[in-house]
C-alpha positions in Angstrom: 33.0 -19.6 79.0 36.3 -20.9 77.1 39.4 -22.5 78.9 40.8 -19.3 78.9 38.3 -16.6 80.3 38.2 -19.4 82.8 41.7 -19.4 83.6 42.1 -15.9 83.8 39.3 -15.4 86.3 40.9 -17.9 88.6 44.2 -15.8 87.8 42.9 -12.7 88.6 41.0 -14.0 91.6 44.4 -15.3 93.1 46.0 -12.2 92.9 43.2 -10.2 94.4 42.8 -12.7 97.0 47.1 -12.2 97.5 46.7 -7.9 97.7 48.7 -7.7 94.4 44.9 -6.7 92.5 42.3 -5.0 93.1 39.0 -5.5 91.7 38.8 -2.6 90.2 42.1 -3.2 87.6 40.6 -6.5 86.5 38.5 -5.5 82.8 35.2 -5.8 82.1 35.3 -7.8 79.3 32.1 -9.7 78.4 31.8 -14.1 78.7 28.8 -16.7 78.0 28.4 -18.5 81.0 26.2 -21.0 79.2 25.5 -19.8 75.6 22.9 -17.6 77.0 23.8 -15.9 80.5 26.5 -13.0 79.8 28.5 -11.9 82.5 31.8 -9.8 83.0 35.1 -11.2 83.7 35.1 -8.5 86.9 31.4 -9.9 88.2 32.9 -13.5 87.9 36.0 -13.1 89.7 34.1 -10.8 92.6 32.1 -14.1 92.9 34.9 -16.3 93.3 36.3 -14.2 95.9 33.5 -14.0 97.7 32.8 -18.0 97.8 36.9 -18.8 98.4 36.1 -15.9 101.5 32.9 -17.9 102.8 34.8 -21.1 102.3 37.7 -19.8 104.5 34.9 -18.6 107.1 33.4 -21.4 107.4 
């Protein structure tokens, strides 16, 4: 994943995380998580909800 597609999931994530998003409006736009792994832009930032959620939980 490049600088970039990293920022913009944490972007996204924020403003999900803030009500002004919702998952559905963020694109599905392909990224290498290692070279290898593809993933989507929308599957990354529903994990990082998900682990700032269980961080706040816990």
């Amino acid at each position: 994943m490049t600088i970039v597609q990293g920022k913009l999931i944490n972007a996204y994530t924020t403003l999900i995380l803030a009500g002004r998003k919702t998952i559905e409006q963020v694109p599905e736009m392909v990224v290498l998580l290692d070279n290898e792994t593809e993933s989507t832009i929308r599957k990354e930032v529903d994990i990082k909800v998900a682990e700032k959620t269980i961080k706040v939980l816990t």
